[in-house]
C-alpha positions as CSV (number, residue, x, y, z in Angstrom):
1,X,0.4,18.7,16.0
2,X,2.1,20.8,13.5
3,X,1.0,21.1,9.8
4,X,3.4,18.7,8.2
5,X,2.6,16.1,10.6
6,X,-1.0,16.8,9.7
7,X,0.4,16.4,5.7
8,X,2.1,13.0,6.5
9,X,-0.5,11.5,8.4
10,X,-3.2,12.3,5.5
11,X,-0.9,11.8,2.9
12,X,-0.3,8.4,4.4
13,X,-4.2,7.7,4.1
14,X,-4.2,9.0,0.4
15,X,-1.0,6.7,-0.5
16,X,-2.9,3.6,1.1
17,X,-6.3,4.5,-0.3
18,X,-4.9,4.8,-3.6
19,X,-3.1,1.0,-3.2
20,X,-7.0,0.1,-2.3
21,X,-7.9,1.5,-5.3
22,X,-5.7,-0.1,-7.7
23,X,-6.3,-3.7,-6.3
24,X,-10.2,-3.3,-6.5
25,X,-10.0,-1.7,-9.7
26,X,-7.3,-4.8,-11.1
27,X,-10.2,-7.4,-9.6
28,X,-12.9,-5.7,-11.3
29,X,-10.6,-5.5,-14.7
30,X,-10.5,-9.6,-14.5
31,X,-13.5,-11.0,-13.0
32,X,-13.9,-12.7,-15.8
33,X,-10.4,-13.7,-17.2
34,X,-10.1,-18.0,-16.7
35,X,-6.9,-17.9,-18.0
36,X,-3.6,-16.2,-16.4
37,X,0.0,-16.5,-16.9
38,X,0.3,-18.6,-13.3
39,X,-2.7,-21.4,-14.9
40,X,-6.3,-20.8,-14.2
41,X,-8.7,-18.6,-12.8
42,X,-8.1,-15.3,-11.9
43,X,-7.7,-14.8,-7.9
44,X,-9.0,-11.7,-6.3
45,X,-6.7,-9.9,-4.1
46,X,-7.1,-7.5,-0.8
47,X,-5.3,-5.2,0.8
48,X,-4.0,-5.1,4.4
49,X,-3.2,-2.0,5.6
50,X,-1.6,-1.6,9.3
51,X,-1.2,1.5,11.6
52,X,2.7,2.7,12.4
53,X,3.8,4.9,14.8
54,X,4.6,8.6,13.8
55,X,7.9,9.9,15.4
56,X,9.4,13.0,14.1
57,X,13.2,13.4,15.1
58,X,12.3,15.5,17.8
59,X,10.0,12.6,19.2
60,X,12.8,10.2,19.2
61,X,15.0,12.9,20.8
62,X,12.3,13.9,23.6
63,X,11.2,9.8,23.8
64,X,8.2,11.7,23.7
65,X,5.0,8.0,23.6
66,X,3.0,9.8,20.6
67,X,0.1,8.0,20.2
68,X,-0.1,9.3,16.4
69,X,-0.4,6.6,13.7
70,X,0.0,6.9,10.0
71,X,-1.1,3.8,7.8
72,X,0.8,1.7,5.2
73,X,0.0,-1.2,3.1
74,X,1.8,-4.5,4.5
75,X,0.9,-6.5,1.7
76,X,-1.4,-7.9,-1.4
77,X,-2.9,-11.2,-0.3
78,X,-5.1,-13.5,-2.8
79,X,-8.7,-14.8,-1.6
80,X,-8.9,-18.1,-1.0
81,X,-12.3,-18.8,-1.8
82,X,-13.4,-21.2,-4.4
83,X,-14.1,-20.4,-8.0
84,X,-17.1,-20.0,-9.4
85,X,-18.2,-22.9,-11.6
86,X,-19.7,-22.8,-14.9
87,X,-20.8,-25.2,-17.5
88,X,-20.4,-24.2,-20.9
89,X,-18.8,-27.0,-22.9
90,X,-18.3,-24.3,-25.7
91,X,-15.4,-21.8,-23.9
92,X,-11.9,-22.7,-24.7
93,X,-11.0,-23.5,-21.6
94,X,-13.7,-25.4,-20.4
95,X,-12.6,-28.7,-18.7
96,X,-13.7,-32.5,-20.3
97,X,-17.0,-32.3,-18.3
98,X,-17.9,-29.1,-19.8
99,X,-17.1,-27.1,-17.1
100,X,-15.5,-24.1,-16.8
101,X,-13.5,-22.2,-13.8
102,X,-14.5,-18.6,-13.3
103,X,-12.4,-15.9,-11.0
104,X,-13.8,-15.3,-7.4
105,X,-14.0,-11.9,-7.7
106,X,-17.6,-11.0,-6.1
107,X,-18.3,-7.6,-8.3
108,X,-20.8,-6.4,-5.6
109,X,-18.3,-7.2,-2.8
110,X,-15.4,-5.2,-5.1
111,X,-18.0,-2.1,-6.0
112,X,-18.7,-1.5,-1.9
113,X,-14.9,-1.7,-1.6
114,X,-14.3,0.6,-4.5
115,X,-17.0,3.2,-2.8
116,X,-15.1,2.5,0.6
117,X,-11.6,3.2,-0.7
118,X,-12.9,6.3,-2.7
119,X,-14.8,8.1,0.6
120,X,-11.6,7.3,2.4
121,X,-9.4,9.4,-0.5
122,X,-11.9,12.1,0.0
123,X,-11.7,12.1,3.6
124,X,-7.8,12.5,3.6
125,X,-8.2,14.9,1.0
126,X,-11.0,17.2,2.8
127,X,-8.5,16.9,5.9
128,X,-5.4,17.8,3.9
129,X,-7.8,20.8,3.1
130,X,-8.5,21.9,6.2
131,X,-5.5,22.0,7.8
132,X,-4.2,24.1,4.8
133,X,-6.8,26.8,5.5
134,X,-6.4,27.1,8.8
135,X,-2.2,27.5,8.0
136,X,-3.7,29.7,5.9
137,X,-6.1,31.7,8.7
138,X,-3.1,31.7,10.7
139,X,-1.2,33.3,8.7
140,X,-3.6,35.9,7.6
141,X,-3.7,36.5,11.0
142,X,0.0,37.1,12.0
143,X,-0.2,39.3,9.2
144,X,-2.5,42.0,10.9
């Protein structure tokens, strides 16, 4: 594998890490917002990521079967899972019983995927790392 491939692949993992990020980080930012421009509740989201083959030209032109994958995000889906209920005849948007509809954004659930997503940045970044010092190395060496 040559040093750009190397840089794609990571960089892949840092572009869909940083999508991870941005989600959990939005679900965190409203997990208490009752009210949104669609009506209602706030609904968390996820994202799917999904592995894709890497072929360089010369791949294609060799029909060279790489088995190297980068990753992409597919798509945003909203969680399906009820909403929290809350009775608090007080809040503005608190139904006739008194009862009001919360996001189901589990804040626990959001600050392990937060952790997740953020060891996966560093990973990509400590591999993007090391493959520039050894480009590096190798250099230094075809020097001498």
């Amino acid at each position: 594998m040559d040093i750009l491939t190397a840089f794609k692949i990571s960089g892949s993992g840092l572009k869909a890490e940083r999508a991870r990020l941005n989600v959990t980080a939005m679900n965190l930012a409203n997990a208490n917002t009752t009210r949104t421009i669609e009506g209602g509740p706030y609904r968390a989201k996820s994202v799917v990521f999904q592995a894709k083959p890497l072929q360089s030209f010369r791949d294609l032109l060799n029909s060279a079967d790489d088995k190297l994958r980068t990753v992409e995000v597919t798509e945003v889906i909203e969680d399906n899972k009820e909403f929290k209920t809350v009775y608090d005849p007080s809040h503005p948007d608190a139904d006739e019983n008194g009862v009001v509809l919360f996001p189901n954004v589990d804040e626990a659930e959001q600050m392990v995927d937060l952790v997740s997503a953020r060891r996966g940045y560093e990973a990509n970044v400590a591999a993007i790392e090391s493959v520039k010092s050894m480009a590096l190395k190798a250099l230094d060496i075809s020097r001498r």
